[in-house]
Structure formats: structure tokens, C-alpha cells
C-alpha positions in Angstrom: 48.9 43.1 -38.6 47.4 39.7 -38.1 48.6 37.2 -35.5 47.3 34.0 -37.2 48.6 32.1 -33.6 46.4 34.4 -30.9 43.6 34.6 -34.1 43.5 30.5 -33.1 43.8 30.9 -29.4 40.7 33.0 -29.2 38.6 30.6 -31.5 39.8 27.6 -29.1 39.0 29.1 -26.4 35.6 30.4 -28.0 34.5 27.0 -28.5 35.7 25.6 -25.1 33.5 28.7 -24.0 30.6 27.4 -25.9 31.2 23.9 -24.2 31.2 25.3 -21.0 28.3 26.9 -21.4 26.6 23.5 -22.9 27.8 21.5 -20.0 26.1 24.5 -17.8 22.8 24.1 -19.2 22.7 20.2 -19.3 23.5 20.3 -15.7 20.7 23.2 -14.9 17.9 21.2 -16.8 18.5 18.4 -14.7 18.4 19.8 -11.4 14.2 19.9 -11.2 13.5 16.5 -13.2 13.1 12.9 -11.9 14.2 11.4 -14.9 17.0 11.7 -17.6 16.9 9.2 -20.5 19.6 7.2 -21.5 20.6 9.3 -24.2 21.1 12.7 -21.7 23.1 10.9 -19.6 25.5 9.9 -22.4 25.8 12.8 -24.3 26.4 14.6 -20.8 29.2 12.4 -19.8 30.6 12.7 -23.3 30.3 16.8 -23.3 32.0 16.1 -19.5 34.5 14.3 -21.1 35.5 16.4 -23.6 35.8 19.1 -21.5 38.5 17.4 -19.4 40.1 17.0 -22.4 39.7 19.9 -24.2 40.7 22.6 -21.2 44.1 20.2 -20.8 44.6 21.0 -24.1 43.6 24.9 -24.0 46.0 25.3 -20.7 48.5 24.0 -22.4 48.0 25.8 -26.1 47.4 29.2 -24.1 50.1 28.8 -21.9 48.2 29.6 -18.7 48.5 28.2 -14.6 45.7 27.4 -12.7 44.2 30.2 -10.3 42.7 30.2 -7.2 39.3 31.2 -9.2 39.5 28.8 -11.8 37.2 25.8 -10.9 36.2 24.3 -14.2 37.7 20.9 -13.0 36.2 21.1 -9.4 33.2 21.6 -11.3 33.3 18.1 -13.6 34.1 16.2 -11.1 31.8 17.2 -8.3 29.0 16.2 -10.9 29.1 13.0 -11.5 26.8 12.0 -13.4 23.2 13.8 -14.6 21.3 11.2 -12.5 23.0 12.1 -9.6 22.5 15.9 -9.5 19.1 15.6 -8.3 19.8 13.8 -5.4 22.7 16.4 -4.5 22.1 19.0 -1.6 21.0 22.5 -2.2 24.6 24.2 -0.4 26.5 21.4 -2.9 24.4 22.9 -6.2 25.1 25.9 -4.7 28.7 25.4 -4.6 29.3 24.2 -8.7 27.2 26.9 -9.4 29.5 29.3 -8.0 32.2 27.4 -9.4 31.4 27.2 -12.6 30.4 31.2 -12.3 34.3 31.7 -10.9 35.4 29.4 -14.2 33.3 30.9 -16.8 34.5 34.9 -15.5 38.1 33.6 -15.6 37.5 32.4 -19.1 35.8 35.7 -20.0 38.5 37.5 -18.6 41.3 35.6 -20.9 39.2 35.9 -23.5 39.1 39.9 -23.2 42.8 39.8 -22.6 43.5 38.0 -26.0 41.2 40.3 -27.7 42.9 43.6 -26.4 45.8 42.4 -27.8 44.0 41.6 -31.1 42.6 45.2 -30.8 46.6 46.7 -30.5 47.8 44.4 -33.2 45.2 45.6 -35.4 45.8 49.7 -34.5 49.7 48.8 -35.0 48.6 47.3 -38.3 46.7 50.7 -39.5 49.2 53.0 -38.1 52.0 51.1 -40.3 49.9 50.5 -43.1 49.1 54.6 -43.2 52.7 55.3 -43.0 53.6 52.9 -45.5 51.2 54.2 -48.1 52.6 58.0 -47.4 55.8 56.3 -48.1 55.4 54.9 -51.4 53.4 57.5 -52.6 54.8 59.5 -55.6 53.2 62.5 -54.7 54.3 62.4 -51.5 57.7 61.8 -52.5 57.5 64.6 -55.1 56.0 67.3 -52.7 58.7 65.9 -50.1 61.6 66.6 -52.6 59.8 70.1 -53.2 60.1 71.2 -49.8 63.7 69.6 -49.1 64.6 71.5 -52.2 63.2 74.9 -51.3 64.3 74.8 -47.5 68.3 74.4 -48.9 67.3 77.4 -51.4 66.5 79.6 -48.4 69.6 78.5 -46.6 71.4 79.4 -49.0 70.2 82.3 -50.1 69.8 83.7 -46.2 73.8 83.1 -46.0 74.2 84.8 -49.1 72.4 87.8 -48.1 73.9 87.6 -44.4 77.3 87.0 -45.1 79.5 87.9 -42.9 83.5 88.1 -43.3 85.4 86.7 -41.2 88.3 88.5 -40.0 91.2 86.5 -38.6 91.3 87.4 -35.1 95.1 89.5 -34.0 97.3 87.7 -32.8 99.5 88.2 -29.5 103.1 88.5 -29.6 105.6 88.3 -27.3 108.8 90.1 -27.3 111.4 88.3 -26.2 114.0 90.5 -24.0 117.8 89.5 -24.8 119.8 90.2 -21.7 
């Protein structure tokens, strides 16, 4: 069976996944360089951005509540900019690393809860499919209506053979004593 809904929640939240990870690496290449051009700094904010935008929107599509681990807004908005990671402390990097670790498990983790269901929808699908063709399968049917046939024969001719007559049981009568 194929759930065409939780086939599009899994390639939503595939993409945010690949966003993430984008957002992940532009922040680690900055951490060690002096200088970010123009055109880093905008394509940052604008993957930064859309990522505020887009995990709204993949809450709300997948129906899920913030956690305790789930950090991927603490993460955007404790970097501010790609300029300013290089002047941020080494327990603060350390921090939005482990942040953005804690997001990107609890992403993984959805992620391998949607596809487990996939995975039982599709062993559902082959189970019913199998049955289905057994089902509609003339010879089936005809070796079906064989056996159904033969079983009643031997029934009936095992109570032939075995028949046994049925004598009424006697009866108990009372006499009734006239005075």
C-alpha cells in the first residue's frame, strides 16, 4: 500500500535535512577564516532564513511538538550572522555545535520513525496483494472447490457407512392409583 501523505512527509523532511546540513557546513567553514565575502554572508542568511521558515512549516505538516532536544531554532538564532561566528567563544561554538548535533539526531530519529511506518505499509501491501492474487486465481478457486467437494463426499459417505439407528428412548409411565 502506498501512503502518498507520509511518501511527502519523508521527502519534506529529507530536504529540510539536507538544509540543515548546508547551514552546518556554512557555519563550520567559517569558524577558521577572517573573511567572508559579501556573497557568503547573503546566501547564509538566506539558507538561515529559510530554515526558519521551512521547519515552521515541517512542524506544522508533520504534526510534531517541540522537545527538550530539539535545538534547531536555538541554533539560528545564536548565529547571527557568518561574520560574527569568528569572533564567538570556543564554549558558545561549542554549545550550537551540540545543538545542532541534538537537532539533526531528532530529525534523524523522525525520519526513521516515518520510514518504519513506510516499511509496515509496504509489508501490509505484499501480504494483501499475495492473498488477493490466491483469491482471484482460477486455479485456486478450482482446486478450492475440489477439496470442498471431496471433504462433503467423505462426510457423507463416513455417515453412510457408520450409521447408526436411533432408537427412541422408553418412556416412563406412571400408574395412577384410583382410591
Amino acid at each position: 500500500m502506498i501512503d502518498r501523505n507520509l511518501e511527502s512527509k519523508i521527502k519534506h523532511l529529507k530536504d529540510f535535512m539536507q538544509l540543515w546540513i548546508k547551514f552546518h557546513d556554512m557555519y563550520k567553514s567559517a569558524i577558521n577564516r577572517e573573511t567572508i565575502t559579501p556573497e557568503e554572508e547573503a546566501a547564509f542568511l538566506e539558507t538561515k532564513s529559510l530554515i526558519a521558515r521551512k521547519y515552521q512549516a515541517l512542524k506544522d505538516y508533520l504534526d510534531i511538538n517541540s522537545s527538550y532536544d530539539d535545538r534547531t531554532f536555538d541554533v539560528i538564532s545564536q548565529i547571527l550572522s557568518l561574520k560574527s561566528v569568528a569572533a564567538t567563544s570556543d564554549l558558545s561554538l561549542h554549545k550550537i555545535e551540540n545543538d545542532w548535533h541534538s537537532s539533526y539526531i531528532v530529525l534523524n530519529k523522525l525520519l526513521g520513525e516515518l520510514e518504519g511506518r513506510q516499511e509496515n505499509l509496504k509489508a501490509v501491501s505484499r501480504t494483501r496483494l499475495f492473498l488477493r492474487e490466491l483469491a482471484t486465481s482460477p486455479f485456486i478457486n478450482l482446486v478450492l472447490l475440489i477439496i470442498v467437494i471431496l471433504a462433503i463426499y467423505v462426510v457423507l459417505n463416513y455417515m453412510q457407512k457408520n450409521s447408526v439407528v436411533i432408537e427412541p428412548k422408553p418412556t416412563i409411565q406412571f400408574k395412577q392409583e384410583s382410591k
